[in-house]
C-alpha positions in Angstrom: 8.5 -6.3 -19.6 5.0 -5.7 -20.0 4.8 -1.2 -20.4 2.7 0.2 -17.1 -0.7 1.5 -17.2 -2.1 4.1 -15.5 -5.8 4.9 -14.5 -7.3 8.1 -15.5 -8.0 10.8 -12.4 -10.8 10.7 -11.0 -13.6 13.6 -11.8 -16.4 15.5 -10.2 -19.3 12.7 -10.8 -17.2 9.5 -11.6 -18.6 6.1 -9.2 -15.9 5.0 -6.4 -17.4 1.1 -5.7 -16.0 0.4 -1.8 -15.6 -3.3 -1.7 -14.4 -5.9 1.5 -11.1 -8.5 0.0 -9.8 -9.0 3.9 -11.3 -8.6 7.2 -15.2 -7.0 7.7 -15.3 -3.4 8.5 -17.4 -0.9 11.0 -20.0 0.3 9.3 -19.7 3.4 10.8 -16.4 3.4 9.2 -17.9 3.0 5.7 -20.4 5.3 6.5 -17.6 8.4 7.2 -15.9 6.8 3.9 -19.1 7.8 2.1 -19.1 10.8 3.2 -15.7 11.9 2.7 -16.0 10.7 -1.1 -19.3 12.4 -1.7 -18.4 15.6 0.0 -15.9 15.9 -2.9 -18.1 15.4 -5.8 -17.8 11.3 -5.7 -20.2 9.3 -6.7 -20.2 5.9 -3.7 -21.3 2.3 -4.4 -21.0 -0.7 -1.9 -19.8 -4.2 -3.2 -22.5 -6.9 -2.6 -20.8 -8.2 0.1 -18.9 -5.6 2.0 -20.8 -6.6 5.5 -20.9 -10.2 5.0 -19.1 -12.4 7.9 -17.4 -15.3 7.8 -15.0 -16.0 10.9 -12.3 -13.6 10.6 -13.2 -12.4 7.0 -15.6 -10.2 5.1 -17.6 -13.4 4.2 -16.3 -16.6 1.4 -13.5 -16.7 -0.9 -15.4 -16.7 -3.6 -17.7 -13.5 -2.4 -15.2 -11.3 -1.8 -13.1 -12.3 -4.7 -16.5 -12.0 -7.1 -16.9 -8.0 -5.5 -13.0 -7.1 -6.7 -13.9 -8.3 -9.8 -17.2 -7.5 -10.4 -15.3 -3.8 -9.7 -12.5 -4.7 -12.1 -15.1 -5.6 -15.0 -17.9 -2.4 -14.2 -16.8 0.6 -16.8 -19.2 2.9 -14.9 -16.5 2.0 -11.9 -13.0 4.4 -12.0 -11.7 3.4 -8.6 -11.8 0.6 -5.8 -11.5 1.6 -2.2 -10.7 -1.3 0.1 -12.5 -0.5 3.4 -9.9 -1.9 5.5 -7.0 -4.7 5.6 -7.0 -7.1 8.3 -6.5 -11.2 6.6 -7.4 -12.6 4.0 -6.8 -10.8 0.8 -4.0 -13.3 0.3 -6.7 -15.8 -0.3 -7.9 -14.2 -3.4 -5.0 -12.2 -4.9 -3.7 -14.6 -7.5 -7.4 -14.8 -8.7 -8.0 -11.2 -10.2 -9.2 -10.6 -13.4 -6.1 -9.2 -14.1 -6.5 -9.0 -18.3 -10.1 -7.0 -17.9 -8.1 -4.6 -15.3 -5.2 -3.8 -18.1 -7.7 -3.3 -20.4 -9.5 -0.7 -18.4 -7.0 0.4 -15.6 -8.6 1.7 -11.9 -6.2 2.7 -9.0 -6.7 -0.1 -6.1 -6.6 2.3 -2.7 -5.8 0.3 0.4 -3.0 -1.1 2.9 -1.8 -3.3 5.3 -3.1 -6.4 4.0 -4.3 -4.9 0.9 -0.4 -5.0 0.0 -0.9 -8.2 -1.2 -3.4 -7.1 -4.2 -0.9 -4.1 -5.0 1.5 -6.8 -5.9 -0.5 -9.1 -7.5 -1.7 -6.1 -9.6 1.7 -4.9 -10.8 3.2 -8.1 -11.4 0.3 -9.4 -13.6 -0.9 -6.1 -15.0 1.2 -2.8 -14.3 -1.3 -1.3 -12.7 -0.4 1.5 -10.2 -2.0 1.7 -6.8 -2.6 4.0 -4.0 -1.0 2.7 -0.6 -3.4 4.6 1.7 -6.8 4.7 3.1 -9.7 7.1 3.0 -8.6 8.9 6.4 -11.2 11.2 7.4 -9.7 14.7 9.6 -12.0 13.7 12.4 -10.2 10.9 13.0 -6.5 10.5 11.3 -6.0 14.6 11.0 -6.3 17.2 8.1 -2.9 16.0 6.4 -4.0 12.1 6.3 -7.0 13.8 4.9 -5.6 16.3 2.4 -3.2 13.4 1.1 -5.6 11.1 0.3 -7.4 13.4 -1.3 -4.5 14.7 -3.4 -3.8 10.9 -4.3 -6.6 10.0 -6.1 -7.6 13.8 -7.5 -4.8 15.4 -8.5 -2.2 14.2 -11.2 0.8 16.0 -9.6 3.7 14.1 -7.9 3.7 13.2 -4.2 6.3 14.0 -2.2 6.4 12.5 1.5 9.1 14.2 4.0 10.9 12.0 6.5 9.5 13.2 10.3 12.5 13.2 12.9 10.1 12.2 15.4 9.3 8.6 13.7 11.9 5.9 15.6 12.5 5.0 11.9 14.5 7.7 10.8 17.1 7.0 12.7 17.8 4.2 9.8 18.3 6.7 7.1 22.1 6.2 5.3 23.1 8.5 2.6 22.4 8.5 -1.0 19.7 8.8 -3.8 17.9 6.2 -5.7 15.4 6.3 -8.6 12.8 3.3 -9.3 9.5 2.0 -9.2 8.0 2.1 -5.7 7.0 -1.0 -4.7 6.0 -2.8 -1.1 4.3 -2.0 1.6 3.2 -3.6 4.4 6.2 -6.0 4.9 4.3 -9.4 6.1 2.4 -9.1 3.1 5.1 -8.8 0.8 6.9 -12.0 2.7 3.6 -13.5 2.1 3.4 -12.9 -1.6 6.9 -14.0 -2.6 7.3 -16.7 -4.9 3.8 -16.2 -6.0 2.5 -12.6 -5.9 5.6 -10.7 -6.3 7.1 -9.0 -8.6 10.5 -8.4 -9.5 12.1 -5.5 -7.3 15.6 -5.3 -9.6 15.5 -1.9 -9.9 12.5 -0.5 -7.6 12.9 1.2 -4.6 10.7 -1.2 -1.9 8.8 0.5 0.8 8.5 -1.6 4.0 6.0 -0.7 7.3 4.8 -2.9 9.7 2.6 -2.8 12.6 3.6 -5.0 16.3 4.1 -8.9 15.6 6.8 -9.1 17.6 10.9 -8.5 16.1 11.3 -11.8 15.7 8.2 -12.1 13.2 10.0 -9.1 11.4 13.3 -10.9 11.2 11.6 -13.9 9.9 10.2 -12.2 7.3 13.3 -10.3 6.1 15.5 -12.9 6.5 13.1 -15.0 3.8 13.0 -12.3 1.5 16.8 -11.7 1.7 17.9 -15.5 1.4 15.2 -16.2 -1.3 16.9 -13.3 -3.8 13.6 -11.8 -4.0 15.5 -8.6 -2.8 18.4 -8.9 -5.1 18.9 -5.6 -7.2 16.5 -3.5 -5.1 17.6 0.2 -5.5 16.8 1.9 -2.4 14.6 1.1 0.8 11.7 3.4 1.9 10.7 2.6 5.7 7.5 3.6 6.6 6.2 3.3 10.3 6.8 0.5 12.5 4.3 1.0 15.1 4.2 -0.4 18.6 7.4 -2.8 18.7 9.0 -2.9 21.7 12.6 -4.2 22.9 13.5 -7.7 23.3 16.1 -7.9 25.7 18.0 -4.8 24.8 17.4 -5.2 20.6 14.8 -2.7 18.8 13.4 -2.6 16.1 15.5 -0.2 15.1 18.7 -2.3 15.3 17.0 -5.6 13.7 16.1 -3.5 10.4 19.6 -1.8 10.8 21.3 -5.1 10.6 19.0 -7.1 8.3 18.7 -4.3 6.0 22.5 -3.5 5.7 22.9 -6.6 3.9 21.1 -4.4 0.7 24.1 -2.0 0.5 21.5 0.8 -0.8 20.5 4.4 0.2 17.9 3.9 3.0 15.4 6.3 4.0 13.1 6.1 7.1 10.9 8.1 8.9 8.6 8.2 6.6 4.4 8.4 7.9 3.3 5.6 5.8 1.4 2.7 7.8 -0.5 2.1 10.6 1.1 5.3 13.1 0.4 8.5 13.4 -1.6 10.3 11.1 -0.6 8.1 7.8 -0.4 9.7 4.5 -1.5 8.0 1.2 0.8 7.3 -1.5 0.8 6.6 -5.2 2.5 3.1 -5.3 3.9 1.3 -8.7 4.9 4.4 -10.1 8.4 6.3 -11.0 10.1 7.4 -7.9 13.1 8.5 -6.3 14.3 8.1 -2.8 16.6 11.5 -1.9 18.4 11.4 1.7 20.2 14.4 2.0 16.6 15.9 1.4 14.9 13.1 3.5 12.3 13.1 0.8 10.6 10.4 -1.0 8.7 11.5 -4.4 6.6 9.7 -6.2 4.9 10.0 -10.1 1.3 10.0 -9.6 -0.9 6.6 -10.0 -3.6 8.3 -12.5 -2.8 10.7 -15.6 
């Protein structure tokens, strides 16, 4: 197996380049992005096509792809900020410059759809990520915020606490588990198997997911489990599953219960990763272990 590498942290001065692989974003949005970055000492560059349109995407294929890797190939650039998920990045994911990004490693920051380019990245480079966004306090809340921050400035370990309050942790089993965290958003990482994904013997997956309806999320589980792409997976970290509700007396709650049982692996939920409450950022494709008595998950850092 081709040995990880990790970015360097980023520096008072060094050039963040915000680019558009999915859906177009607010500019309003990209604008409080900007200023987040710059307040801490950032310097902030736009992809050429952030604001193009093109139905439901941030403009052609071949646009949005040419911004990722025009950002891959820049050595002035030390990180890419996806500013925002949506559809599409599937499109382009296999397409990566993926040689020029091992040669000169930058952490990818994004979720939801941007799940898809996590994978991609690992599989064909071993290139850690960030599963976050750049959540600004005025919006998301000072600890969205503050963990963001921490993820792509700091090289010390990230540990995210399991919050009683999230209907997820009611999934948590007992047990420990040590891996590589991989996942994400969990229609992406249905989406990427067979192409995209890696191999999870050994990592600890992180799933989250936001309302398609339970039996979209049984669809894509059940794929997963009957492919074998989840054979050997050492642990499960649930994230948020935000706005599912009840289909004739089943939750959300009991479908990953039941599909997820099949693993046989220390589970932890609870977790504020995804599209809920005030979301924290974390370091993904990187050393990590998976403690439930603690109802911690902590992960290695994605830069040195």
């Amino acid at each position: 197996m081709t040995a990880q590498v990790k970015p360097n942290v980023l520096r008072a001065g060094d050039i963040v380049r915000l680019v558009s692989p999915a859906s177009r974003p607010d500019e309003k949005d990209v604008e409080q992005i900007a200023t987040l970055l710059e307040s801490n000492g950032l310097r902030v560059q736009l992809g050429r096509h952030v604001f193009d349109r093109f139905g439901y995407l941030a403009g052609r294929d071949e646009d949005r792809l040419k911004d990722l890797n025009e950002a891959i190939n820049d050595a002035s650039v030390r990180a890419i900020i996806a500013t925002r998920g949506g559809k599409g990045a599937y499109r382009i994911a296999d397409a990566l410059d993926f040689a020029a990004l091992r040669a000169d490693p930058k952490p990818l920051i994004g979720f939801s759809e941007i799940t898809v380019l996590h994978l991609a990245m690992w599989r064909n480079a071993r290139v850690p990520g960030i599963h976050g966004a750049c959540w600004p306090a005025e919006q998301f809340g000072v600890r969205a915020e503050q963990s963001f921050l921490h993820a792509i400035l700091s090289t010390e370990a990230v540990t995210v606490q399991s919050v009683p309050g999230e209907i997820t942790s009611a999934l948590t089993t007992s047990g420990q588990a040590r891996g590589i965290l991989l996942g994400g958003n969990l229609d992406m990482i249905a989406t990427a198997a067979g192409w995209a994904l890696p191999c999870l013997r050994g990592a600890i997956l992180l799933i989250e997911d936001v309302e398609k309806g339970l039996g979209h999320v049984d669809r894509n589980l059940t794929r997963l489990l009957k492919s074998g792409a989840l054979n050997g997976v050492a642990g499960v970290a649930i994230g948020q599953f935000s706005g599912f509700a009840s289909s004739k007396g089943v939750t959300i709650v009991d479908l990953l219960r039941e599909r997820l049982s099949h693993l046989g692996v220390p589970i932890l939920g609870g977790l504020p990763l995804g599209h809920g409450d005030r979301p924290v950022a974390v370091p993904i494709g990187t050393e990590a272990v998976l403690d439930t008595s603690c109802r911690t998950l902590s992960v290695m850092a994605a830069v040195q």
